[in-house]
N, C-alpha and C positions, 0 to 999 in steps of 0.2 A: 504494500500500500504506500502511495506517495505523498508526502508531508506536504502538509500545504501553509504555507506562512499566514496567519489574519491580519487583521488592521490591531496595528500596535494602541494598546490601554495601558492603564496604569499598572494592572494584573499582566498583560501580556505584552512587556516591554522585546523590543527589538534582542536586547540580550538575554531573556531568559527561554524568546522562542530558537533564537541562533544554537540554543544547550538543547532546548528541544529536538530539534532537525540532527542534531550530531545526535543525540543519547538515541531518535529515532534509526538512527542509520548507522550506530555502533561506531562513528569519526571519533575520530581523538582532538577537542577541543582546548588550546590554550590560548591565553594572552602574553602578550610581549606589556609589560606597564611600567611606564616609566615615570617617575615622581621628582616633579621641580619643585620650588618654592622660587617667589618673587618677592622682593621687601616683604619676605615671612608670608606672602600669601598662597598658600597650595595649588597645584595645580599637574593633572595630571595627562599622560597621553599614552596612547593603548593603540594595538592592532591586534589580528587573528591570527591562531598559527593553527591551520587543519591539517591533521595527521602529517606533522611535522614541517607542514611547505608555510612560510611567511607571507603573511599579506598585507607591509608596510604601505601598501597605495590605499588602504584602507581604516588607515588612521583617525582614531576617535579622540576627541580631549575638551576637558572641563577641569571644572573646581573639584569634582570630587570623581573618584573612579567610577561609579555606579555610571555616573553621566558620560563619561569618558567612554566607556564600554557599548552603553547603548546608541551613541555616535557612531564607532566603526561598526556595530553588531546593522545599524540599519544601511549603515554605507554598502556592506555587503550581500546585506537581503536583497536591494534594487538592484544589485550586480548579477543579473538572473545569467549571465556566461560561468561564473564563478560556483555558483552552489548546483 
């Protein structure tokens, strides 16, 4: 059966459906996250690594990782060549 993405809510953000589609299809999902600070303010930046291949053209970043994550997580859901 073929995963099918929905329209992202608060419940079903870009990043928890992108662990979906992987846990549906047994892919090995990680993050690359990388953590700055500016004059002390946080700030992070994230991409995808599926089953070990990098996907830096899909870089996500915010004030906190959660946002960070769900940035690239949506970047590469619209990447319908990629998933």
């Amino acid at each position: 059966m073929e995963y099918k993405f929905k329209p992202f809510t608060n419940d079903l953000t870009p990043h928890a459906q992108l662990q979906e589609w992987a846990n549906h299809y047994h892919v090995n999902l990680e993050w690359n996250d990388e953590p700055t600070q500016t004059n002390g303010i946080p700030h992070w930046t994230t991409y995808p690594i599926i089953q070990g291949v990098s996907y830096p053209g899909f870089v996500g970043a915010g004030g906190v990782l959660k946002d960070a994550r769900a940035v690239a997580a949506e970047r590469i859901i619209n990447c319908s060549s990629i998933l």
